[in-house]
Steps between C-alpha positions, in 0.01 A plus 500: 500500500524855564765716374686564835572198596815375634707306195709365745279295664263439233714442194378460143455160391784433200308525124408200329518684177835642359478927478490574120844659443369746194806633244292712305236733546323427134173271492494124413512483167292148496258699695468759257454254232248300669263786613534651122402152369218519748347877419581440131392131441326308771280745599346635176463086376332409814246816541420457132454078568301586793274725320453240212394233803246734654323574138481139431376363803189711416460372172594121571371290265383180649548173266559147570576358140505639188191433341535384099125484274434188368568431118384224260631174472718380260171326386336836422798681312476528148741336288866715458394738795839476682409745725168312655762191455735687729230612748324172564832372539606693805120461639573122507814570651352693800238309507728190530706680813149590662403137480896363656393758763233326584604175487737705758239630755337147482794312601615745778151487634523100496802505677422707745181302583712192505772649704286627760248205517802265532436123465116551497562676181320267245160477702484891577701699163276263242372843378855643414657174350185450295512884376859432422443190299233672278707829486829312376287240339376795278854652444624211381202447219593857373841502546641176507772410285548831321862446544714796559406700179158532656322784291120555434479271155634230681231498747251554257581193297524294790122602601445465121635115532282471860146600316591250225591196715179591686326489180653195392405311808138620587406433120 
């Protein structure tokens, strides 16, 4: 509206808002704290974290897993060489979390097959139950009633006691 309009007949609407009735003249102090925290913290943290961001995402390494070499067996450690005892121990122990993974994958895969094939599952998923029979088929024969004390020697003796009974029954 302009400024020489007539009040009387156009009257201010009444304020939703209640006019701030001010006692002092000095600043908020919770304003003054917050905008020091700001120019004295935040800021300086968050340019410096922003910086770090932008020089890593130009030197990203890209990995998917952590990679380990290969060591020996327990078959090939000499004798009282607790290190290479130590060493093929943890191999056998990733190795045995690789293999429940894929006893993993397997299953999921069969299951999915079966889910989405329905009741014609057995005539069109023969390919994913039979892959999951020889996968946990071949679990089992390595590690099959290691108990819960499960370790490398353990698994070694029971392949140990498998080549024997072999033995024992082809001779």
């Amino acid at each position: 509206m302009p400024k020489d309009f007539d009040t009387e007949a156009y009257p201010e609407p009444p304020r939703q808002t209640p006019v701030v009735d001010k006692q002092t003249a000095l600043p908020n102090p919770a304003l003054i704290l917050s905008k020091v925290f700001y120019y004295t913290v935040d800021l300086p943290v968050t340019t410096f974290r922003d910086t770090i961001d932008s020089i890593r995402s130009k030197n990203k390494l890209v990995y998917y897993h952590q990679k380990f070499r290969r060591v020996p067996d327990l078959t090939e450690c000499q004798e009282g060489d607790y290190p290479c005892y130590y060493e093929a121990e943890m191999q056998w122990r990733r190795d045995y979390k690789v293999d429940q993974e894929i006893v993993k994958v397997v299953q999921e895969r069969m299951r999915a097959c079966q889910q989405r094939e329905g009741n014609s599952y057995e005539q069109n998923c023969t390919k994913e139950i039979q892959q999951f029979h020889e996968v946990t088929k071949n679990f089992q024969s390595r590690y099959g009633d290691l108990g819960a004390y499960a370790s490398a020697k353990k698994c070694l003796m029971k392949q140990k006691e498998r080549m024997m009974a072999a033995q024992a029954q082809s001779a």
